[in-house]
N, C-alpha and C positions, 0 to 999 in steps of 0.2 A: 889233398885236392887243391887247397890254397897254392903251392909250388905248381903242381900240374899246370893251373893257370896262368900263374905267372909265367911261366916258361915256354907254353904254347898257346897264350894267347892272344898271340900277333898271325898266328895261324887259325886256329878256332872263330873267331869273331867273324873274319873274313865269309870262310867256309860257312858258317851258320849265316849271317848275312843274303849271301850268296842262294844256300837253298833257300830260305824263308819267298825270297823275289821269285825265282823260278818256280818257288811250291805255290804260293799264293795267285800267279800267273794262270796256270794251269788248273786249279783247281776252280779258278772263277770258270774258265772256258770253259771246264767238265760242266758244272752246274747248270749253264745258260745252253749247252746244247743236248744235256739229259743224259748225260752217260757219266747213268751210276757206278759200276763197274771201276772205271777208270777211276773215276771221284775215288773211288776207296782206296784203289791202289796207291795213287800216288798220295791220299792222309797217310797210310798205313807205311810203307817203306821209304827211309829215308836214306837215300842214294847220292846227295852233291849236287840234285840236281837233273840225274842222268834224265830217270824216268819222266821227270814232267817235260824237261826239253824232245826227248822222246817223243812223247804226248803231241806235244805242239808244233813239232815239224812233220809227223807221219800219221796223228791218229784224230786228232781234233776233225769235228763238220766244216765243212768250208762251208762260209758264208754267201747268200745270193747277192750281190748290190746290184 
């Protein structure tokens, strides 16, 4: 595991990184506009990213200002 790391993880970090921003994103929007559903999806599968930017370009509430 030690090697594994050392070897890919100039790639790994990134990528983790990467979702944690996009999951953490998406997963606030779920909450504040009540879609459980989605909230789950995007805890539960871990995609790079896809699903939450998914989320947040096609499926989030758009806001009234």
């Amino acid at each position: 595991m030690e090697d594994l790391l050392a070897q890919y993880g100039f790639i790994l970090i990134p990528l983790i990184i990467w979702e944690l921003i996009w999951k953490g994103i998406a997963l606030w929007k779920c909450g504040r506009n009540n879609q459980l559903v989605w909230f789950v999806v995007i805890l539960l599968i871990n995609s790079l990213g896809i699903v939450p930017i998914v989320y947040l370009l096609f499926f989030q509430k758009k806001s009234r200002r």
